[in-house]
ZARORO-379779 format. One record per residue: x, y, z of N, C-alpha, C in turn; chain; residue in one letter. Coordinates in steps of 0.2 Angstrom, whole numbers, plus 5000, padded with zeros to 4 digits. Each point is the difference from the previous one (the first is absolute). Layout:
N
R     nx     ny     nz    cax    cay    caz     cx     cy     cz   mol   type
R      X      Y      Z      X      Y      Z      X      Y      Z     A      a
...
END
This chain:
95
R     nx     ny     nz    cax    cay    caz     cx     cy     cz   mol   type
R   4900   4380   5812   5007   4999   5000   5002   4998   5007     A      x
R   5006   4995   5001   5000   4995   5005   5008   5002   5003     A      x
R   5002   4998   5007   5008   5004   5000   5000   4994   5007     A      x
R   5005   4999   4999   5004   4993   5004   5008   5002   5000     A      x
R   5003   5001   5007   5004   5004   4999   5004   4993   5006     A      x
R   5007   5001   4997   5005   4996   5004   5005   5005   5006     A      x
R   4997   4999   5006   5004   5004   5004   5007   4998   5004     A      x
R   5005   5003   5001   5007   5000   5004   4997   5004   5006     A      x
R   5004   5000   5005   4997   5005   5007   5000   5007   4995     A      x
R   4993   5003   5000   5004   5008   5000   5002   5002   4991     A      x
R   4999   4995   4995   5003   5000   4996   4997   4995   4995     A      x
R   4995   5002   4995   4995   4998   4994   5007   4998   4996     A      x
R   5003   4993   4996   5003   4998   4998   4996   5000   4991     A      x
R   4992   4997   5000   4999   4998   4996   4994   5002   4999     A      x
R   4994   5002   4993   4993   4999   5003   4999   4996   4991     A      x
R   4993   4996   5002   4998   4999   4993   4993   5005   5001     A      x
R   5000   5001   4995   4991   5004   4996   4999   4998   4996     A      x
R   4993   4999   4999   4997   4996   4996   4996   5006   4996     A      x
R   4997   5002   4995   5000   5004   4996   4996   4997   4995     A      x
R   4995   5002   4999   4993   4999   4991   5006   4993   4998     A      x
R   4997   4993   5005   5003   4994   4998   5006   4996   4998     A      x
R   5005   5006   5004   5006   5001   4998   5005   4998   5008     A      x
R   5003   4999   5000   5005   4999   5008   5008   5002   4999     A      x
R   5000   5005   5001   5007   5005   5002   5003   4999   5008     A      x
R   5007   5000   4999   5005   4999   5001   5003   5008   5003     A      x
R   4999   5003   5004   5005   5005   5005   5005   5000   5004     A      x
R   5005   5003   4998   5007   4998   5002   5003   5006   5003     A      x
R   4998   5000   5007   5002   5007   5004   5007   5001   5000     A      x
R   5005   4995   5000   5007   5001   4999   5003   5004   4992     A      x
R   4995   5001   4995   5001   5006   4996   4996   5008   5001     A      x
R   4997   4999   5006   4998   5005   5001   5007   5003   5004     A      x
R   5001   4996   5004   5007   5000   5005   5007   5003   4995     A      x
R   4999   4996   4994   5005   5002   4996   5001   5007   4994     A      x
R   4994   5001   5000   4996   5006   4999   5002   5006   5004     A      x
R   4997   5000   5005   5003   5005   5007   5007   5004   5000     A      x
R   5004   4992   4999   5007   4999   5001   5004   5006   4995     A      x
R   4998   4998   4995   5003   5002   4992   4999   5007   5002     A      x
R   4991   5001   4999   5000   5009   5001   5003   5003   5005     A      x
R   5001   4999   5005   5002   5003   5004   5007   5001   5001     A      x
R   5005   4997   4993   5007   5002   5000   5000   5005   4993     A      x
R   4995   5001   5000   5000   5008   4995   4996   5006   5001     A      x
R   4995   4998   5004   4996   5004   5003   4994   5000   5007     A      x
R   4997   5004   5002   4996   5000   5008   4996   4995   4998     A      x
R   4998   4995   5002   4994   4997   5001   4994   4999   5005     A      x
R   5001   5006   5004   4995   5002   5006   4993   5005   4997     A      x
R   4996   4999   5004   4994   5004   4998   4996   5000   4994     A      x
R   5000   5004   4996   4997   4998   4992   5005   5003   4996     A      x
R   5006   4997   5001   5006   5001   4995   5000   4997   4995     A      x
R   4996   4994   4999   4999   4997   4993   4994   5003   4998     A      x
R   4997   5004   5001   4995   5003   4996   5003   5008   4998     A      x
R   5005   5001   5002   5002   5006   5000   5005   4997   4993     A      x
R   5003   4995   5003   5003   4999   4990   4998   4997   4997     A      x
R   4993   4999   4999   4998   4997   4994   4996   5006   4995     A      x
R   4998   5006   5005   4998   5006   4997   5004   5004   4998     A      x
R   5005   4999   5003   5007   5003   4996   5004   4999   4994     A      x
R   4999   4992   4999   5002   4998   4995   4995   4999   4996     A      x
R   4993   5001   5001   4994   4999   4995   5000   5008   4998     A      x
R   5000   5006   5003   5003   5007   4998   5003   4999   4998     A      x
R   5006   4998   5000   5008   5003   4996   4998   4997   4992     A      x
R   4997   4992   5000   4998   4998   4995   4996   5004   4993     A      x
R   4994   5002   5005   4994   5003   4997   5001   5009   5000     A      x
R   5003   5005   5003   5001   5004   4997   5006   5003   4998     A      x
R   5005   4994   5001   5008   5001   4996   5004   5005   5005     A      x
R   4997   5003   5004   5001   5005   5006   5007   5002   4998     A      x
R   5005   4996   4997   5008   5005   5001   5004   4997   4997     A      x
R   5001   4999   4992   5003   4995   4997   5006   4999   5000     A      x
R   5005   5005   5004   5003   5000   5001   5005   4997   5009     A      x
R   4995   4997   5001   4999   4995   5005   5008   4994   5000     A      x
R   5002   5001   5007   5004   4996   5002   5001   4993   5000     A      x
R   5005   4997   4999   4998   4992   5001   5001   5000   5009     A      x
R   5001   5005   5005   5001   5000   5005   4992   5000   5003     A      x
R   4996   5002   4996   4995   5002   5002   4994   4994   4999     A      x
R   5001   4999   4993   4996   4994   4998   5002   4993   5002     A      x
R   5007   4999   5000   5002   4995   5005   4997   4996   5003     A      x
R   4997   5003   5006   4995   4996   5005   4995   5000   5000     A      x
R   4996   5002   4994   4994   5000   4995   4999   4994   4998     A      x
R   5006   5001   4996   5001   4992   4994   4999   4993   5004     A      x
R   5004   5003   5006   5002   4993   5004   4995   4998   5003     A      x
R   4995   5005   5003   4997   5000   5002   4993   4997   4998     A      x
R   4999   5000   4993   4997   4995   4996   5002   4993   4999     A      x
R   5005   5001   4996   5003   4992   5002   4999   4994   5006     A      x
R   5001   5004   5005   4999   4997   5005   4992   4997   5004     A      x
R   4997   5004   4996   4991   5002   4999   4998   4994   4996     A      x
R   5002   4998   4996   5001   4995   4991   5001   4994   5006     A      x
R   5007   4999   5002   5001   4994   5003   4996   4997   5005     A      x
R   4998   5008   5005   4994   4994   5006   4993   4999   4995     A      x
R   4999   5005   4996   4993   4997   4997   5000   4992   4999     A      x
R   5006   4999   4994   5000   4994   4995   5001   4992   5007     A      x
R   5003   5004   5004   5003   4995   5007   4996   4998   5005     A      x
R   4994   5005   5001   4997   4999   5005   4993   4997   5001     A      x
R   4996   4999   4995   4995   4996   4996   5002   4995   4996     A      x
R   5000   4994   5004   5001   4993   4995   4993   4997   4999     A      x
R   5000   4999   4995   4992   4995   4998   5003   4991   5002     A      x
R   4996   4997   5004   5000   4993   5002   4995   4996   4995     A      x
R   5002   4997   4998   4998   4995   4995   5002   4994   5003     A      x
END
């Protein structure tokens, strides 16, 4: 694996990786936009995305309180969503 990376002062705009014959596309400005989103519904310091990814893979896998708020889930939801968008956004295949 090969990594070519486009620099700003202080600030990785761009990298390609090349991958088992393949050349991807990384787009730090969705990582930027990623940050962005979580952090208007919840902390994003420390290991607070692992703290809700176990929360919501818990809440999932043992149904913990069916009676669960959308106040509660809410920043769950979104917080996957938001998850979905930097995946599908942040690895482009170059052809």
């Amino acid at each position: 694996m090969s990594t070519i990376m486009d620099f700003e002062p202080a600030v990785a705009k761009n990298m390609v990786v090349e991958f088992k014959g393949a050349t991807y596309n990384i787009n730090s400005s969705d990582i930027v936009d990623f940050l962005q989103a979580c952090e208007t519904f919840m902390s994003i310091h420390g290991n607070d995305f692992e703290i809700m990814i176990q929360t919501i893979s818990d809440t999932i896998i043992d149904n913990s309180n069916p009676e669960m708020t959308m106040g509660v889930l809410g920043p769950q939801l979104k917080f996957l969503r938001e998850v979905g968008y930097l995946l599908s956004g942040l690895v482009s295949n170059i052809e």
